[in-house]
C-alpha positions in Angstrom: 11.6 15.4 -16.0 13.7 15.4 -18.3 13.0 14.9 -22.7 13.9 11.5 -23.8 14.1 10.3 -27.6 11.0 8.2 -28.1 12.8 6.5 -30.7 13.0 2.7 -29.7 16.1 0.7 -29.6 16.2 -2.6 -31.7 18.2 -6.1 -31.7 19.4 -7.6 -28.4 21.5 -4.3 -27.6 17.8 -3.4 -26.0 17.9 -4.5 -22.4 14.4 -2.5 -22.0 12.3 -4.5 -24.4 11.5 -7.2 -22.0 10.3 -5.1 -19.2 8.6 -3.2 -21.3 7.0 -6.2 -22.3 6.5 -7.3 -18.5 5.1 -4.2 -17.3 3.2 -3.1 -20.6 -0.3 -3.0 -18.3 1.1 -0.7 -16.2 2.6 1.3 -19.0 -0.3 1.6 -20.6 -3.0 3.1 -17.7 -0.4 5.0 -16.5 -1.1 9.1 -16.6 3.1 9.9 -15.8 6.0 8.3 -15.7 5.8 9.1 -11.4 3.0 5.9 -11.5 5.4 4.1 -14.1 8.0 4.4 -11.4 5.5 3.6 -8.7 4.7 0.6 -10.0 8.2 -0.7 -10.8 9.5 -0.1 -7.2 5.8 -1.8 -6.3 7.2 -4.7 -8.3 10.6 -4.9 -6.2 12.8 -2.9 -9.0 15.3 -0.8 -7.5 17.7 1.9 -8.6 20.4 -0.7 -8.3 18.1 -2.7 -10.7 17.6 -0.2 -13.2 21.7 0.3 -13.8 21.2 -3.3 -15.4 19.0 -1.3 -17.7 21.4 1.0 -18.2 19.7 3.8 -16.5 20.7 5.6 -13.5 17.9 5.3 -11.2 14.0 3.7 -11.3 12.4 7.7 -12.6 14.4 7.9 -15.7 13.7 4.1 -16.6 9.9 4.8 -16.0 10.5 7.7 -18.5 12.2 5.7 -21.0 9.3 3.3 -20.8 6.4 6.2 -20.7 7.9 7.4 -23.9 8.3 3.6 -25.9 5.1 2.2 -25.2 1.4 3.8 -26.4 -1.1 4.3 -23.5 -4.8 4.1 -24.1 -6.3 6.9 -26.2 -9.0 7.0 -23.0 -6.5 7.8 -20.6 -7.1 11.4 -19.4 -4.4 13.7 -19.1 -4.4 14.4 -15.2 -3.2 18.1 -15.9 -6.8 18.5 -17.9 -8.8 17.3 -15.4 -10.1 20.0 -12.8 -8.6 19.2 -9.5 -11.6 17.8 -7.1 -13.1 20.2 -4.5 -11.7 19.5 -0.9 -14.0 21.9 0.7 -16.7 19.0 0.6 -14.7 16.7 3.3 -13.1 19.1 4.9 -16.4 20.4 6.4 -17.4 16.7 6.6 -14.6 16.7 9.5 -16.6 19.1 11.6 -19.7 16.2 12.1 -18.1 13.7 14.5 -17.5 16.3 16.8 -20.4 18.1 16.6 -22.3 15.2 16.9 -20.4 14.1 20.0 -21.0 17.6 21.5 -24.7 17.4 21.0 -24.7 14.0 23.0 -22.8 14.6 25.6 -24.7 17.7 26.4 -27.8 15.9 25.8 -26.8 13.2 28.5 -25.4 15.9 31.0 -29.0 17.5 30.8 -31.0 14.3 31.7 -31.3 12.1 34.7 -32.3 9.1 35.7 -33.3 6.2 33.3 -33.0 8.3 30.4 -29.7 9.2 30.4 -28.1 5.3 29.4 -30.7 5.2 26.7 -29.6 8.8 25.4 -25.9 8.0 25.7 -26.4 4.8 23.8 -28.2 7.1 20.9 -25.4 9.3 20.9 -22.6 6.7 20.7 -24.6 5.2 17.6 -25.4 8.7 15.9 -21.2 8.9 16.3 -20.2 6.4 14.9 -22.5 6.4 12.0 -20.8 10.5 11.8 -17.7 8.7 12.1 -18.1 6.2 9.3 -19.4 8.9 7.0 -17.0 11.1 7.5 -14.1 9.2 6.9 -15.3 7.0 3.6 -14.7 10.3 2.1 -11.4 12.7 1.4 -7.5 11.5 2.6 -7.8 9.1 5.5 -10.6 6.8 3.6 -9.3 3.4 3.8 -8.5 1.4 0.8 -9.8 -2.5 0.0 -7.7 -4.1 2.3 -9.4 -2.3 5.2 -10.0 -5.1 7.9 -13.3 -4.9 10.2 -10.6 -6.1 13.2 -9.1 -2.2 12.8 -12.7 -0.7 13.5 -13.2 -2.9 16.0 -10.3 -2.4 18.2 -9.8 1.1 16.9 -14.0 1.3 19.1 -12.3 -0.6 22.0 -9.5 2.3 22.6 -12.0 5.0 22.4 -14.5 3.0 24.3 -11.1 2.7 26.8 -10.4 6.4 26.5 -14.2 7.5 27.3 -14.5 5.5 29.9 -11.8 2.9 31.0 -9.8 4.9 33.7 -12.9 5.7 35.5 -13.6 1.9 35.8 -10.0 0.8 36.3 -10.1 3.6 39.1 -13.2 2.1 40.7 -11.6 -1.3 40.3 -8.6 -0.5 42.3 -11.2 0.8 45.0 -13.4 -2.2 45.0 -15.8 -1.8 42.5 -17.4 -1.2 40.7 -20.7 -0.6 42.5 -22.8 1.0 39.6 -22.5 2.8 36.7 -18.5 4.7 36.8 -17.4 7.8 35.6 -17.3 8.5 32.1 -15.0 11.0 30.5 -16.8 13.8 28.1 -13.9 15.9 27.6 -11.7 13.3 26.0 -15.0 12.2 23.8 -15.2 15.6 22.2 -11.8 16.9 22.5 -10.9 13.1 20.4 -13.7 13.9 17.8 -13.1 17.0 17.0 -9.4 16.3 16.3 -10.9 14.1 13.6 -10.4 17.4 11.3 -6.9 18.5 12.1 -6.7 14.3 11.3 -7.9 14.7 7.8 -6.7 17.9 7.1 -3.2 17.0 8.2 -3.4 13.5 6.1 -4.7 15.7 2.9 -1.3 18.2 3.8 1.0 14.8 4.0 -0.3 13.4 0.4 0.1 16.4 -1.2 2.9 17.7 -0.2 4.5 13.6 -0.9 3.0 14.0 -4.6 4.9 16.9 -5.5 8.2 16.0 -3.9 8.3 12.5 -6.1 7.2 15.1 -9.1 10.7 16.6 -8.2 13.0 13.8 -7.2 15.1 12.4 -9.1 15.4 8.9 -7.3 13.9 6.7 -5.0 17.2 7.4 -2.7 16.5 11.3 -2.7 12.4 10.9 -2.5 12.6 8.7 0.3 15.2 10.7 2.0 12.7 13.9 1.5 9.3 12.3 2.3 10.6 10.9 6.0 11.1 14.5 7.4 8.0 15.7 5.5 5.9 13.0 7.3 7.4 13.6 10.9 6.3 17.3 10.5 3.0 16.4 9.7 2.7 14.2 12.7 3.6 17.0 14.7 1.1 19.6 13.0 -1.5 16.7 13.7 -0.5 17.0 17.3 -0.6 20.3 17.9 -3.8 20.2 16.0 -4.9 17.5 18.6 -3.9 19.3 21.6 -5.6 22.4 20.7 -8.8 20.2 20.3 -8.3 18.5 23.6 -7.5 21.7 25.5 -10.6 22.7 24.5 -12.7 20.0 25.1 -11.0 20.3 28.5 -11.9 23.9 29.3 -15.6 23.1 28.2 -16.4 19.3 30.2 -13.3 19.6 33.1 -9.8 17.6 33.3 -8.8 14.3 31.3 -6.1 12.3 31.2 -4.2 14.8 28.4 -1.0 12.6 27.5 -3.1 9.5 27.1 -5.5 11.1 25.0 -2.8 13.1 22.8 -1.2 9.1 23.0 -4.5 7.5 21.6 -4.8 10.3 18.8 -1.5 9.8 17.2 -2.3 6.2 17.3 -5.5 6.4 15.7 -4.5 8.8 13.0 -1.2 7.1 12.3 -3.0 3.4 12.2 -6.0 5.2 9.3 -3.2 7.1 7.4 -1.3 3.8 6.9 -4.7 2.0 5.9 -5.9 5.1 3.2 -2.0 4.1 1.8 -2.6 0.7 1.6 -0.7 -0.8 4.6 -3.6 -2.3 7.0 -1.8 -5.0 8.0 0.5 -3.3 10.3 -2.1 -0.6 11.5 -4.5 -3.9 12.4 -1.7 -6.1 14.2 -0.5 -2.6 16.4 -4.0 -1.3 16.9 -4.9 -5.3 18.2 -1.9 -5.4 20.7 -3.2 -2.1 22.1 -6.8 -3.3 22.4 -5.5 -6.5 24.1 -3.0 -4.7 26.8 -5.5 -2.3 27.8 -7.9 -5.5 28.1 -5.6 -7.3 29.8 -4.8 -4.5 32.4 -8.6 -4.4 33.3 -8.8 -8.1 33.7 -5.1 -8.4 35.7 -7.3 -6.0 38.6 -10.1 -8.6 38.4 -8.2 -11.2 38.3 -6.0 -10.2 41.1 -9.2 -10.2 43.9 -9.5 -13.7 43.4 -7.7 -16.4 46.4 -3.9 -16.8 45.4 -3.6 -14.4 42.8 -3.2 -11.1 44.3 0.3 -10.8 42.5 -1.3 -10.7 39.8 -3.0 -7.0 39.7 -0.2 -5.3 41.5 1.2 -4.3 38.5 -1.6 -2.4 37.4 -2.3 -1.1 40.9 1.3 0.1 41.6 1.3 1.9 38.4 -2.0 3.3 38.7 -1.3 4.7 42.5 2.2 6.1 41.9 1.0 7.3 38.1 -2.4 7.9 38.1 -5.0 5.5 36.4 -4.3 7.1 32.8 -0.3 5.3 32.7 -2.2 2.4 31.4 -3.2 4.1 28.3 -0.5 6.4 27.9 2.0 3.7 27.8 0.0 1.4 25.4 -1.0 3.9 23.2 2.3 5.8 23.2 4.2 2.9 22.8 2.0 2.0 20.0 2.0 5.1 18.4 6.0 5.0 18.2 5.9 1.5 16.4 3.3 2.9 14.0 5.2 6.0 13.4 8.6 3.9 12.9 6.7 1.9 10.5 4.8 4.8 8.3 8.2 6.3 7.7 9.8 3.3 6.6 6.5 2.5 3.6 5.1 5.8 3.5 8.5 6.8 2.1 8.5 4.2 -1.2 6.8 5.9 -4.0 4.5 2.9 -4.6 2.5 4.5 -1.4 1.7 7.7 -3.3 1.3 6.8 -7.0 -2.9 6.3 -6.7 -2.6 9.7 -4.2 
């Protein structure tokens, strides 16, 4: 950034005073001009707005304004304060999936009555993992989290863990009893809850330092886009080495949907931790409601004059495989959420609290 004159202009020749004046709450709290700027394009000013201020971009008004107005004498400088420990979270990441190994192999060594009650135990014990793990470090979700997002986000794991296996049996009939459940893609998805985190902790701080060095909304978002596709991409190869493993250990899954459901998932909590739950809840919802409604077009189709109506599903399924269903919903998902993260993710607003 560059020096400005903190000598303030006077009369009516000052076309900053009244913003100033406007924003002087933000002025004030903020630690750099970067959350200045943040908060100005947060408010809808653009670089095209700041020429009426007779500045070239939003980043040198914000340093015009960081410079005029007095901030709060309790305000600590952020390059004082010791940067927090990650190693805490990041070994945090670890406990979903080793909580999720220690279940399934603790249902695979029981029979009989036991096993239902143990599987129930586990599921519980991982999702309480689950929850702890992710209130802390990058992908913790901000205020506007909705319970809707943990509750479908449960339904396409649920799906993943054991939906093909009963769409398979309901294509053949059944179901009769209990169907197959998948422990591969239960591990193999909750161990990739590190490369998640990790990956998210690689995106924000890699975003902070590129708006430290752009000098416009123009050039940061133009820089942040790419940045975020190649972390998507590390989080999938991150993903698909967790899966691969998961499959040597338990036997095959359905890899694409799972890799599919992954992206999803970590795209949906990486939008929520930047303040944009809206979006991941209404994508996340459609999912949970096509995979639902697949499931129920089967049912639905065994019934007198509506056979029509599962051959979708069933066409799919036999010339596919059961895991299309999934795959499709979750990919296609996946690509709206990605489309969407690298429109917002690349306004400075999304990073200024980062």
């Amino acid at each position: 950034m560059t020096d400005l004159p903190t000598t303030a202009r006077r009369g009516p020749a000052d076309p900053v005073k009244a913003l100033m004046h406007r924003h002087r709450a933000l002025c004030e709290r903020a630690v750099d001009p970067l959350e200045i700027a943040a908060g100005l394009e947060a408010h809808g000013v653009t670089d095209r707005t700041a020429a009426r201020f007779r500045h070239r971009d939003v980043f040198s008004l914000a340093e015009e304004l960081y410079a005029r107005v007095p901030r709060d004498a309790a305000t600590a400088d952020p390059a004082a304060e010791p940067s927090r420990p990650s190693a805490v979270w990041a070994l945090w990441a670890l406990l979903p999936g080793a909580v999720c190994t220690l279940a399934v192999t603790g249902v695979q060594l029981t029979s009989g009555g036991a096993r239902p009650a143990l599987g129930a135990l586990g599921a519980a014990a991982f999702a309480v993992a689950l929850t702890l793990t992710l209130r802390r470090g990058p992908l913790r979700a901000g205020p506007g989290a909705r319970p809707l997002a943990r509750i479908c986000a449960g339904w396409l794991m649920a799906y993943a863990i054991g939906g093909d296996g009963l769409l398979s049996d309901a294509l053949s009939g059944g179901p009769d009893g209990l169907w197959a459940l998948d422990p591969a893609a239960a591990t193999g998805l909750a161990f990739a809850v590190a490369p998640a985190m990790w990956c998210a902790h690689l995106f924000s701080v890699q975003a902070r330092r590129k708006l430290a060095s752009s000098r416009g909304l123009a050039e940061f978002s133009g820089r942040s886009r790419p940045l975020l596709l190649a972390t998507a991409a590390l989080f999938i190869g991150g993903l698909a080495v967790c899966l691969a493993a998961a499959q040597l250990a338990y036997g095959p899954m359905e890899f694409a949907a799972c890799v599919a459901l992954g992206l999803l998932l970590w795209l949906a909590r990486l939008l929520a931790a930047h303040g944009f739950s809206g979006a991941a809840t209404k994508v996340l919802a459609a999912a949970a409601g096509a995979e639902l409604l697949a499931l129920a077009s089967v049912f639905a189709g065994r019934l007198p004059g509506l056979t029509l109506v599962g051959r979708p599903v069933a066409d799919a399924a036999g010339t596919w495989g059961v895991g299309v269903v999934p795959a499709v919903v979750c990919g296609a998902a996946a690509l709206a959420l990605l489309a969407r993260a690298a429109a917002v993710l690349a306004r400075a607003s999304a990073h200024c609290d980062q």
